[in-house]
DSSP file (Angstrom, degrees, kcal/mol; ACC not computed):
  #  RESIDUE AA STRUCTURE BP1 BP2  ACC     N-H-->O    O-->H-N    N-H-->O    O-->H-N    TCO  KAPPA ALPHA  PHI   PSI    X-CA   Y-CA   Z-CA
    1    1 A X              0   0    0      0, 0.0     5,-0.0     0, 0.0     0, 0.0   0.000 360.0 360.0 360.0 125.0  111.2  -89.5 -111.6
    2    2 A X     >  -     0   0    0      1,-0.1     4,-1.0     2,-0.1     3,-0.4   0.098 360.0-102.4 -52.9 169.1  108.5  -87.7 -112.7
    3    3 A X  H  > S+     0   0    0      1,-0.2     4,-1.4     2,-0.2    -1,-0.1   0.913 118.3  42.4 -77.8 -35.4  107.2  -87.6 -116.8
    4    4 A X  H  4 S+     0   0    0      1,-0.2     4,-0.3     2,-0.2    -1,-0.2   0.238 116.0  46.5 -99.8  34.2  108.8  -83.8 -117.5
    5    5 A X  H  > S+     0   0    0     -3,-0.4     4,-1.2     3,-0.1    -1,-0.2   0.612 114.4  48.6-101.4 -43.0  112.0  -84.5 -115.7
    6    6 A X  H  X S+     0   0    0     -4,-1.0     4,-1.1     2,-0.2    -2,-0.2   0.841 114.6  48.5 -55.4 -49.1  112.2  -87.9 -117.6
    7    7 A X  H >X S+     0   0    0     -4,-1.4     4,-2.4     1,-0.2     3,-0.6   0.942 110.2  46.6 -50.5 -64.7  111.5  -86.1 -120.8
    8    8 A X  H 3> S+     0   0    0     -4,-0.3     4,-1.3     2,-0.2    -2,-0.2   0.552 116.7  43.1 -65.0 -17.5  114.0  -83.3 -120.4
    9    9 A X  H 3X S+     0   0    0     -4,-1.2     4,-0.8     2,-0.2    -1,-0.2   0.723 116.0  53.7 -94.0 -14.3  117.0  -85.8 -119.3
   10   10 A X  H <X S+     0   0    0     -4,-1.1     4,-2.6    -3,-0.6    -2,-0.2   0.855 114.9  41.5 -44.3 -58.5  115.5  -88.0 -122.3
   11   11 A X  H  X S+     0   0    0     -4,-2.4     4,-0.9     1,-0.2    -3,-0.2   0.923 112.3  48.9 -47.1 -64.4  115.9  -85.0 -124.4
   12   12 A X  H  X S+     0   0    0     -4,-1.3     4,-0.9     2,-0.2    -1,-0.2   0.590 114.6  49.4 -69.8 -26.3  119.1  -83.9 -123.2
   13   13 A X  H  X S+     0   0    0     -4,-0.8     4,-1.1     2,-0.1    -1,-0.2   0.952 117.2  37.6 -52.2 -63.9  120.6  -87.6 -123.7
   14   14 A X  H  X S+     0   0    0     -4,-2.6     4,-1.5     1,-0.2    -2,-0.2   0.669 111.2  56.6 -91.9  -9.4  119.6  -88.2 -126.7
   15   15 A X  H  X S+     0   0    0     -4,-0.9     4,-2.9    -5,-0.2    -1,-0.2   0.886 114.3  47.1 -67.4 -45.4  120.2  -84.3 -128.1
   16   16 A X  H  X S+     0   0    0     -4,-0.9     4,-1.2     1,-0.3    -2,-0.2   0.871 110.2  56.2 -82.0 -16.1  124.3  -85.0 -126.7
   17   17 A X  H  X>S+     0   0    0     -4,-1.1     4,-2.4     1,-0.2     5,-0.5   0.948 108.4  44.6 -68.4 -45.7  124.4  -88.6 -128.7
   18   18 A X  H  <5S+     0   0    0     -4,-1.5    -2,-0.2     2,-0.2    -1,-0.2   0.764 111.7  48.6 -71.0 -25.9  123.6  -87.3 -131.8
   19   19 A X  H  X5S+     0   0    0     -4,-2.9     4,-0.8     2,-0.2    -1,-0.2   0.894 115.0  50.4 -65.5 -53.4  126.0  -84.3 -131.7
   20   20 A X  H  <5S+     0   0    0     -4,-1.2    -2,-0.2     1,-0.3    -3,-0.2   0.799 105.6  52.3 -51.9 -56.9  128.6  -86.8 -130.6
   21   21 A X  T ><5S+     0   0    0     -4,-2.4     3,-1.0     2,-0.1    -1,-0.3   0.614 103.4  62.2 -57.1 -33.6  127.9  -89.1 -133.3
   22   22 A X  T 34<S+     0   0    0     -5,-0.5     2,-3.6     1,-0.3    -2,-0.2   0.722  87.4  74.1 -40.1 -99.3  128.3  -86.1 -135.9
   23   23 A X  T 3< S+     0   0    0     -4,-0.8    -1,-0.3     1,-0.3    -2,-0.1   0.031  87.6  55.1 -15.5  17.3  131.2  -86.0 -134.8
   24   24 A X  S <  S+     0   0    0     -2,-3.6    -1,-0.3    -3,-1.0    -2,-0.1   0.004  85.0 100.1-140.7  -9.5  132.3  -89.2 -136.8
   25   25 A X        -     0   0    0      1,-0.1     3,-0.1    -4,-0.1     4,-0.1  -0.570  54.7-162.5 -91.4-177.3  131.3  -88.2 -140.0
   26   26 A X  S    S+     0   0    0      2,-0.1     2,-0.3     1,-0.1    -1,-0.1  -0.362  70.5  75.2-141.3  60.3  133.6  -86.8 -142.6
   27   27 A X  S    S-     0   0    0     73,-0.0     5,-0.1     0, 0.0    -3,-0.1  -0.768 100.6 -89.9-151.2 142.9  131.3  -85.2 -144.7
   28   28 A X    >>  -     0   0    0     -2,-0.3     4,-2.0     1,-0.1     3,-1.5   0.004  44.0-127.2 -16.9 123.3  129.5  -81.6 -143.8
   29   29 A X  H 3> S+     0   0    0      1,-0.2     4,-2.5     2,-0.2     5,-0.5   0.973 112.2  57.6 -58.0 -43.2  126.1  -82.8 -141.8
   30   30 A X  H 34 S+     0   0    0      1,-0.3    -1,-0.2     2,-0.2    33,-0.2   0.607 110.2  42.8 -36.6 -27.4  124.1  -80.8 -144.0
   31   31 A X  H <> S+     0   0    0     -3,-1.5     4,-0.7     2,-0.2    -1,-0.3   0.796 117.4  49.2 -85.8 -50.3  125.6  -82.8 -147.1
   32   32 A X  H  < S+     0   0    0     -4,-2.0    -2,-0.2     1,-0.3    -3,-0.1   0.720 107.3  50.4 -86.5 -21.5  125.2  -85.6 -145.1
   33   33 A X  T >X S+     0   0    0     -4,-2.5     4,-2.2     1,-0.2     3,-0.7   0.739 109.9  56.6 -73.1 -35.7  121.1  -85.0 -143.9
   34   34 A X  T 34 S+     0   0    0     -5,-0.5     4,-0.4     1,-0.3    -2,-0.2   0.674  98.9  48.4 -89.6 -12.9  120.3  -84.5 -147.4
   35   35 A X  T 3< S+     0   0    0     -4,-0.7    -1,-0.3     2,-0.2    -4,-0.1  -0.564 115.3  62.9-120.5  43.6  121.6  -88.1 -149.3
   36   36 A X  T <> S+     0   0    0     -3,-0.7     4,-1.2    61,-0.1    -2,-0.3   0.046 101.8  42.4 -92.5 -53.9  119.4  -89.3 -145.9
   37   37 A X  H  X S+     0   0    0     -4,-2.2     4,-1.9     1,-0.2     5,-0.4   0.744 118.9  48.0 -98.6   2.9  116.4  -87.9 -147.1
   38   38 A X  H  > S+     0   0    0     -4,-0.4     4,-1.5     3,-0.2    -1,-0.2   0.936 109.4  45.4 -23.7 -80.9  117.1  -89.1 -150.4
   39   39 A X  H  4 S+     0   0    0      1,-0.2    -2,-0.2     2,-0.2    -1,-0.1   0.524 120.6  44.6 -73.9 -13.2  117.9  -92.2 -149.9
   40   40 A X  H  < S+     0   0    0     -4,-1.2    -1,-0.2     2,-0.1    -2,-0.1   0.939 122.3  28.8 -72.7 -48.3  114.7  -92.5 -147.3
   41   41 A X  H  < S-     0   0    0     -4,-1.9     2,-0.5     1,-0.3    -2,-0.2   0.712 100.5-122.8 -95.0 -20.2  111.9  -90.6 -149.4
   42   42 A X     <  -     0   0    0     -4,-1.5    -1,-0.3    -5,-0.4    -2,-0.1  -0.916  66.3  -5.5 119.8-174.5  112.7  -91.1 -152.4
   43   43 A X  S    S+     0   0    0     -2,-0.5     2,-0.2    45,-0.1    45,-0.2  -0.441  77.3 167.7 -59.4 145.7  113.4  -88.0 -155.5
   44   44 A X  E     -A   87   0A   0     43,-1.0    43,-2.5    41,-0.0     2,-0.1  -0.874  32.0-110.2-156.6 155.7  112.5  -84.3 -153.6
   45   45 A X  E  >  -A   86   0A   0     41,-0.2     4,-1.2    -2,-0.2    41,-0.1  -0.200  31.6-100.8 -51.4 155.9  113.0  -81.1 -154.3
   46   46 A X  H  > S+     0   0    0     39,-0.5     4,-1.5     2,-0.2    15,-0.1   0.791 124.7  46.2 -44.0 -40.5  115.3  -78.5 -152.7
   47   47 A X  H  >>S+     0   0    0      2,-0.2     4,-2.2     3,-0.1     5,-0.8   0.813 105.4  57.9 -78.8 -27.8  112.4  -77.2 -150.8
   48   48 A X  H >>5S+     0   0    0      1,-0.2     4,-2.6     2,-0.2     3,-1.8   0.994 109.4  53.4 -58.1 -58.1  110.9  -80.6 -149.6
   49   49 A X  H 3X5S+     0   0    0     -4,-1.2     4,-1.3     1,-0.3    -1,-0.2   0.781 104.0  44.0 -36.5 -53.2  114.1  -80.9 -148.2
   50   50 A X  H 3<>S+     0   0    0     -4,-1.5     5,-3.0     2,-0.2    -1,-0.3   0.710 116.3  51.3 -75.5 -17.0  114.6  -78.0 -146.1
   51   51 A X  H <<5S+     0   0    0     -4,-2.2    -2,-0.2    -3,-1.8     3,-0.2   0.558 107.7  54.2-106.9 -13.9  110.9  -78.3 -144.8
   52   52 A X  H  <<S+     0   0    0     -4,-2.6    -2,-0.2    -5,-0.8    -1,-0.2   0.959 115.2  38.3 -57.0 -50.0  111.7  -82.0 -143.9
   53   53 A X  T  <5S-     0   0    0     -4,-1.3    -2,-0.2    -5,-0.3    -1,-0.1   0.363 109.2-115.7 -99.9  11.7  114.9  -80.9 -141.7
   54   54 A X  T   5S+     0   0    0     -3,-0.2    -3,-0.2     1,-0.1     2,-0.2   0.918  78.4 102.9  80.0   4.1  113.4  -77.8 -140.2
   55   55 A X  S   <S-     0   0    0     -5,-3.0     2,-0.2     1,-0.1    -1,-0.1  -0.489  72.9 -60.9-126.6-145.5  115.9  -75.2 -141.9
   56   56 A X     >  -     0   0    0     -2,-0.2     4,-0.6     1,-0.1    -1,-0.1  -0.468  29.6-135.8 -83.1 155.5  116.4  -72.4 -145.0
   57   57 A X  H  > S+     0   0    0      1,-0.2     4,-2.8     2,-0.2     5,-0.4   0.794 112.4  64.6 -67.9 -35.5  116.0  -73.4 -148.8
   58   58 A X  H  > S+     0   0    0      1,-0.3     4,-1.5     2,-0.2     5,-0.2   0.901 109.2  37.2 -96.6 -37.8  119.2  -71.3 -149.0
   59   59 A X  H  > S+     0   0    0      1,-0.2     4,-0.5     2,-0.2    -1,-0.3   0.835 113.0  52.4 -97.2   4.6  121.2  -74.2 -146.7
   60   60 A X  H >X S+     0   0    0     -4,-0.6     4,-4.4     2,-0.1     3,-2.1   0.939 109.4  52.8 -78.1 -43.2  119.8  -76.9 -147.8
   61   61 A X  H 3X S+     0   0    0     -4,-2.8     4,-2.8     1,-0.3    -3,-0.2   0.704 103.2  53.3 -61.8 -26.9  120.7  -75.8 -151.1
   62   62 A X  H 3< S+     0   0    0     -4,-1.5     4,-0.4    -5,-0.4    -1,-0.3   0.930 105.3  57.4 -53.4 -42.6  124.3  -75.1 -150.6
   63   63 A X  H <X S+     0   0    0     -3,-2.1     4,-3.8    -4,-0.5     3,-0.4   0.827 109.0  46.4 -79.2 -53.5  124.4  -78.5 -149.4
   64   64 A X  H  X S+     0   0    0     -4,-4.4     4,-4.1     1,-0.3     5,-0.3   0.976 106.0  54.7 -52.8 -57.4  123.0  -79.6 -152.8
   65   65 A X  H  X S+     0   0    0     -4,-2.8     4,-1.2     1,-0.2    -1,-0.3   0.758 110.1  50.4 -48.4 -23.0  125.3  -77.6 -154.9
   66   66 A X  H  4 S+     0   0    0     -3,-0.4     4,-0.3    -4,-0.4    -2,-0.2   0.920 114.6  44.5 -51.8 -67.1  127.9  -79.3 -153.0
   67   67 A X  H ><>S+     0   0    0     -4,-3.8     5,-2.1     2,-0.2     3,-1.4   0.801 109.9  50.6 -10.8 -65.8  126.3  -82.5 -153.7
   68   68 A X  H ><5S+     0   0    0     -4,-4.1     3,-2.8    -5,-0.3    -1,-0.2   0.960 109.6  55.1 -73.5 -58.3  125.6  -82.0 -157.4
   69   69 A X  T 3<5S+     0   0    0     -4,-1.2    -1,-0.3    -5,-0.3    -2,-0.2   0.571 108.6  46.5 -42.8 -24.7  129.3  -81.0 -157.8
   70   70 A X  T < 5S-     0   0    0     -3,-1.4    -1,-0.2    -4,-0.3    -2,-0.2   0.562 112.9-114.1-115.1  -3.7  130.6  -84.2 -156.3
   71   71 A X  T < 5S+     0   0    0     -3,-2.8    22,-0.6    -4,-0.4    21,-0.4   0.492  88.8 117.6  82.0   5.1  128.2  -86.7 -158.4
   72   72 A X  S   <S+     0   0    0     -5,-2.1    18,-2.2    20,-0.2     2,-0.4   0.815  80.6  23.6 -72.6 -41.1  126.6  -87.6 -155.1
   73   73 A X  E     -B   89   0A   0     -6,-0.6     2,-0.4    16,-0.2    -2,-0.3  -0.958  65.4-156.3-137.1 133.4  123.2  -86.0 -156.6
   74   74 A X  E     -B   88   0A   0     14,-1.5    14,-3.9    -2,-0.4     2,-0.2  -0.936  14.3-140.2-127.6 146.0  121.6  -85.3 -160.2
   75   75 A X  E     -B   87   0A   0     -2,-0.4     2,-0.4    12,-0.3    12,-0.2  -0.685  17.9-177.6 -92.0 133.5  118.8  -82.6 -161.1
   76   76 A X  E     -B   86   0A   0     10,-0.5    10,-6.2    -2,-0.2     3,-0.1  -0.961  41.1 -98.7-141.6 159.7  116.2  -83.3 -163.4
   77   77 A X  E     -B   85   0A   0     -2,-0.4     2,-0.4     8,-0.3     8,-0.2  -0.265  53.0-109.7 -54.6 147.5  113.5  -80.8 -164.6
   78   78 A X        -     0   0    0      6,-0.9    -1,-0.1     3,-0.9    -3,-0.0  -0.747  19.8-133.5 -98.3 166.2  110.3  -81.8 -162.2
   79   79 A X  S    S+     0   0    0     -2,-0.4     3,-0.1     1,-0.2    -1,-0.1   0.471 104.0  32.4 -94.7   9.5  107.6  -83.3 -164.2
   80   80 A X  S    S+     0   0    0      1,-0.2     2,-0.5     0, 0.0    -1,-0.2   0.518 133.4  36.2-132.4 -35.2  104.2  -81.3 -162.8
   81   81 A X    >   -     0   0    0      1,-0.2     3,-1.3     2,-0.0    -3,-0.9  -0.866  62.0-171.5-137.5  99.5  106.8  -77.7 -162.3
   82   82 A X  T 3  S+     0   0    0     -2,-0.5    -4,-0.3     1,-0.3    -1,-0.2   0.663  84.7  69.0 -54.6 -25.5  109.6  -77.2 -164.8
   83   83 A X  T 3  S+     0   0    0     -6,-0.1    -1,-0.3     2,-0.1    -2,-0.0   0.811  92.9  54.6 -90.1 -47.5  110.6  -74.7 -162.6
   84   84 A X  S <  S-     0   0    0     -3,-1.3    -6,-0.9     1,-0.1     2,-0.6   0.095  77.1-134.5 -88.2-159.4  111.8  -76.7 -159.8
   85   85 A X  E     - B   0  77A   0     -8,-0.2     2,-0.6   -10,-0.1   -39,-0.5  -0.999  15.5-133.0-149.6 146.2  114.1  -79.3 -160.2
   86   86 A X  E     -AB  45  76A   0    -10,-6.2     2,-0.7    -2,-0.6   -10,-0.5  -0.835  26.2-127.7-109.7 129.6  113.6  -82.9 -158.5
   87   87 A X  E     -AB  44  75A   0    -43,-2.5   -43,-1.0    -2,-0.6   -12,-0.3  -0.720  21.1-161.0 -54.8  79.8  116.4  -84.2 -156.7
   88   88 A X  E     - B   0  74A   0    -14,-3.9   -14,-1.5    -2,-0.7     2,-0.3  -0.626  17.1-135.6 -97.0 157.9  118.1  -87.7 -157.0
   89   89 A X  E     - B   0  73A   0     -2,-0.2   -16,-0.2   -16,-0.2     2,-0.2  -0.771  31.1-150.5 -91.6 138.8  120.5  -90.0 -154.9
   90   90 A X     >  -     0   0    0    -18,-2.2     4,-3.6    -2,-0.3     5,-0.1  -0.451  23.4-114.2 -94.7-178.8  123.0  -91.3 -157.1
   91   91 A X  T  4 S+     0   0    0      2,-0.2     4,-0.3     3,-0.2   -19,-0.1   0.769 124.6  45.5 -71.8 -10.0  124.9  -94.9 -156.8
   92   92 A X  T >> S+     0   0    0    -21,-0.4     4,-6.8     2,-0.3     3,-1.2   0.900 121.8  40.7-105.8 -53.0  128.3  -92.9 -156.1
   93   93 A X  H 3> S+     0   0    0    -22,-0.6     4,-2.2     1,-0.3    -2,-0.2   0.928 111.8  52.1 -57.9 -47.0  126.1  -90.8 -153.7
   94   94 A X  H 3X S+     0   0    0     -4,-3.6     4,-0.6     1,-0.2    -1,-0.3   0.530 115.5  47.3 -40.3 -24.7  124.1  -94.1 -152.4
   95   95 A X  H <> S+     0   0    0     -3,-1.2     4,-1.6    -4,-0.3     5,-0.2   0.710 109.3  48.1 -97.5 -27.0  127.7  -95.5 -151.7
   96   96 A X  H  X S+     0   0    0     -4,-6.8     4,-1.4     2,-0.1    -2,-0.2   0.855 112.7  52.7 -82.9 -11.4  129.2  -92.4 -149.9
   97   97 A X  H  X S+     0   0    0     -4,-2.2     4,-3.0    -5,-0.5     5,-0.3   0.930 110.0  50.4 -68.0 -60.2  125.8  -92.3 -147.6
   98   98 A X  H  X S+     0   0    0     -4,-0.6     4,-2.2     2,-0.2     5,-0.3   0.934 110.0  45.7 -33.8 -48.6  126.4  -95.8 -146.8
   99   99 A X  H >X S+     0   0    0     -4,-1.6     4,-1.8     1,-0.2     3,-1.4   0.943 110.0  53.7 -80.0 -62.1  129.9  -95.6 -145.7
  100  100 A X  H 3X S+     0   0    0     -4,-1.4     4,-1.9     1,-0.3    -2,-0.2   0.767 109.2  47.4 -35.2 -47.6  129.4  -92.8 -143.9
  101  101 A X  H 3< S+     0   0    0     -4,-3.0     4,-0.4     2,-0.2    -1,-0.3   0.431 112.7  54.3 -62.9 -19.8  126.4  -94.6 -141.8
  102  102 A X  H XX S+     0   0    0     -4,-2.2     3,-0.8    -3,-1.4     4,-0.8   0.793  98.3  56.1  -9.7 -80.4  128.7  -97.4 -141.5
  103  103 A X  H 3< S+     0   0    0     -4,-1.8     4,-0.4    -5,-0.3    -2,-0.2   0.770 112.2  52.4 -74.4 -45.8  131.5  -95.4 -140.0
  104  104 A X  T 3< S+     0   0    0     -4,-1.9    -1,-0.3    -5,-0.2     4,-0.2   0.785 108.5  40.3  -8.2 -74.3  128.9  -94.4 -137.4
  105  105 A X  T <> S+     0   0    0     -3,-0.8     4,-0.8    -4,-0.4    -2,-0.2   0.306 112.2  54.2 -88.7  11.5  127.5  -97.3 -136.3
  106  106 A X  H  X S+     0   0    0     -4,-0.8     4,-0.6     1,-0.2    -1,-0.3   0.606 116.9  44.5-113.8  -8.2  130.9  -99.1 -136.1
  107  107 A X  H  4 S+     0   0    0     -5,-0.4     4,-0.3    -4,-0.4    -2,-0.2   0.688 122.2  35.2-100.4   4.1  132.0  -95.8 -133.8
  108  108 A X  H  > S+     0   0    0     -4,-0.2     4,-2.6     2,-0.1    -2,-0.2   0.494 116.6  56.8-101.0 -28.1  128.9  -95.8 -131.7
  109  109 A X  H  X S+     0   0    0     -4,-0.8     4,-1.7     2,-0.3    -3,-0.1   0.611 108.2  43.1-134.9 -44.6  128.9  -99.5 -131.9
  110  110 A X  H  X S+     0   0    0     -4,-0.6     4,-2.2     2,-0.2    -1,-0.1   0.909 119.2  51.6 -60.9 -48.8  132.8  -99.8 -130.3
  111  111 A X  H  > S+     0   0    0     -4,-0.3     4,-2.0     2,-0.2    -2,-0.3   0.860 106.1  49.2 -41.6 -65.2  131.3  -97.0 -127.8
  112  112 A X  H  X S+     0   0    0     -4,-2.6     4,-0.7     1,-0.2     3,-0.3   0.945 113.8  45.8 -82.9 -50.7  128.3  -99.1 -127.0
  113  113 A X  H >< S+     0   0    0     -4,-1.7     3,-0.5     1,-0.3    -1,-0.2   0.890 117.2  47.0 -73.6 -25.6  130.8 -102.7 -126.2
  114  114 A X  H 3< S+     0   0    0     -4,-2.2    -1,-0.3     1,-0.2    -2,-0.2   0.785 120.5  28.3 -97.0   5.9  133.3 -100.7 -124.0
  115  115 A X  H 3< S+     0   0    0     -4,-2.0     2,-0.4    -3,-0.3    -1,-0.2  -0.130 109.3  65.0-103.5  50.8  131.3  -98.8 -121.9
  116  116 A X  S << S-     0   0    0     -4,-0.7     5,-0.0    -3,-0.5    -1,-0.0  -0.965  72.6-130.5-144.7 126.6  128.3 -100.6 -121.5
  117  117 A X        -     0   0    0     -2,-0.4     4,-0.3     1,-0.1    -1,-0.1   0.191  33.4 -92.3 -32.4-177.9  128.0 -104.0 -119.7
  118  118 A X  S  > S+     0   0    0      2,-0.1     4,-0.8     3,-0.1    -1,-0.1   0.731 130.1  32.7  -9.8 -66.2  126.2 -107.5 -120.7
  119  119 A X  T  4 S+     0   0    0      1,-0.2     5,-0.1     2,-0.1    -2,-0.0   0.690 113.5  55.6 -87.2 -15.5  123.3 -106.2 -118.9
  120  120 A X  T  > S+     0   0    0      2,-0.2     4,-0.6     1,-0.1     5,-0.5   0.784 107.7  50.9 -62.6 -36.9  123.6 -102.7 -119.5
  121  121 A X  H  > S+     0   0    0     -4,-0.3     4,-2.6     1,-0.2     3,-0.2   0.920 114.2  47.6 -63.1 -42.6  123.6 -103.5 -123.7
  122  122 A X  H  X S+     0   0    0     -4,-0.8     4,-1.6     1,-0.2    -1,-0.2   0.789 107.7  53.4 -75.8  -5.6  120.2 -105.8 -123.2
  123  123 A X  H  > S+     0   0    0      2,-0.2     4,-1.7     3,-0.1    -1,-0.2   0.798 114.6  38.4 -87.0 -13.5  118.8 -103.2 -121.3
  124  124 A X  H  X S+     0   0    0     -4,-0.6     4,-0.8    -3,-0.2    -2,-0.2   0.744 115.5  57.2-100.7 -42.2  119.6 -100.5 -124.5
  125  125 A X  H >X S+     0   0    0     -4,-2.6     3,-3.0    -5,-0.5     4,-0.6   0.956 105.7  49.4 -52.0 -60.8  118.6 -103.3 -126.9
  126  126 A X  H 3< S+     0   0    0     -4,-1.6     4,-0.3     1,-0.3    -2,-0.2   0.689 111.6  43.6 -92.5   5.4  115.5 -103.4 -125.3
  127  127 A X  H 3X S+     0   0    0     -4,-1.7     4,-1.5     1,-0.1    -1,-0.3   0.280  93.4  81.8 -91.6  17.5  114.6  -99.3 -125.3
  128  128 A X  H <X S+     0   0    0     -3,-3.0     4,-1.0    -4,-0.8    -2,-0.2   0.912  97.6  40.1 -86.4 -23.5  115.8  -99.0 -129.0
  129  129 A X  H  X S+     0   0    0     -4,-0.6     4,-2.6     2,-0.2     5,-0.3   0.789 118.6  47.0 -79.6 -26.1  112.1 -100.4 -130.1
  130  130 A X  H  > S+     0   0    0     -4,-0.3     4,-4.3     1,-0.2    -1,-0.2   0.975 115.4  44.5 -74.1 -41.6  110.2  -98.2 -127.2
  131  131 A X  H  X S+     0   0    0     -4,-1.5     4,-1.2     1,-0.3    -1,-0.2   0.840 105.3  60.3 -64.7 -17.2  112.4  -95.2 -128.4
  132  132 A X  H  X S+     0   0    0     -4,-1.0     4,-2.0     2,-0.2    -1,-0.3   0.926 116.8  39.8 -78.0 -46.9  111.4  -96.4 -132.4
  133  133 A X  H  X S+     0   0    0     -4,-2.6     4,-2.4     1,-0.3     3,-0.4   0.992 106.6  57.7 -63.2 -51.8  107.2  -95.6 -130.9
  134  134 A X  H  X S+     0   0    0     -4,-4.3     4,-2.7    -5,-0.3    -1,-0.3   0.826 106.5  41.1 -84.2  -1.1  107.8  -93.3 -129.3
  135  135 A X  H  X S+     0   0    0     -4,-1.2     4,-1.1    -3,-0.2     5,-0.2   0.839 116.0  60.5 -66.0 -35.2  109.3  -90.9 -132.5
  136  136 A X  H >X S+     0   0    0     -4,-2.0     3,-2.2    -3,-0.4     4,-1.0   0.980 108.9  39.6 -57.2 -84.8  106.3  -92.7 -134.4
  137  137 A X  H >X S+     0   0    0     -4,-2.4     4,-1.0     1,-0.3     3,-0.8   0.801 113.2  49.0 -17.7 -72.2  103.9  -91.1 -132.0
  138  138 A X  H 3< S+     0   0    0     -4,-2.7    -1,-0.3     1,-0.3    -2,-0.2   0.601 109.6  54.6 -55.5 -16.8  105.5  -87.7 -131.7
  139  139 A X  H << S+     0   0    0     -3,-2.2    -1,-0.3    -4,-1.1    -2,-0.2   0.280 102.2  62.3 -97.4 -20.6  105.6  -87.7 -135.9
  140  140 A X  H <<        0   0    0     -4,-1.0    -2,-0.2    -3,-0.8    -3,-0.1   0.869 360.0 360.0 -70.9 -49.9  101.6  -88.5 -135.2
  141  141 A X     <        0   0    0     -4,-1.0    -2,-0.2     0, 0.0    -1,-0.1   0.492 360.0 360.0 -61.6 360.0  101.4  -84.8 -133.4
């Protein structure tokens, strides 16, 4: 198999896993992308946020007011732009990410021991570090 055939069934694999795995949440992804990039980076804005994930201010911010509403997330004035308002994960929020990320891997994680073999699992154990480079890389571009 050639390198853009490899790519594109690479692509298309990993595109239908992630949808699939949505499926598993029970909170809005949008809700659920944003107490992720919390809990990765650290306090952000509403606009850091939406130019982290690639979308509108106006749906990340939906997502937030949703958030803010649920105690998942608190607003503080930001400390260099009163204007904006800097973003935090709370513990309530830090616990509902967790379960959710949980509930994931323990349904991906059921997925992975019945329909994958012995040798089929060490073979997927041993691309999860190549697939960890190569996102590093492409995040290089």
């Amino acid at each position: 198999m050639d390198d853009s055939r490899l790519a594109e069934e690479l692509r298309l694999a990993i595109g239908q896993l992630v949808r699939t795995v949505r499926t598993a949440d029970t909170m809005p992804p949008g809700e659920a992308a944003v107490l992720g990039y919390l809990d990765r980076s650290g306090p952000m804005t509403t606009a850091d946020i939406a130019q982290q994930r690639g979308v509108s201010h106006q749906s990340v911010a939906k997502a937030v007011k949703e958030l803010l509403a649920q105690g998942f997330v608190e607003a503080e004035a930001h400390p260099r732009d009163g204007r904006k308002l800097l973003l935090h994960l709370t513990s309530a929020g830090r616990g509902r990410l967790a379960e959710e990320r949980q509930r994931r891997a323990g349904w991906l994680g059921a997925a992975i021991n019945e329909a994958l073999d012995r040798d089929e699992r060490k073979t997927l154990a041993a691309a999860v570090p190549l697939l960890s480079r190569l996102t590093e890389h492409l995040k290089g571009k």
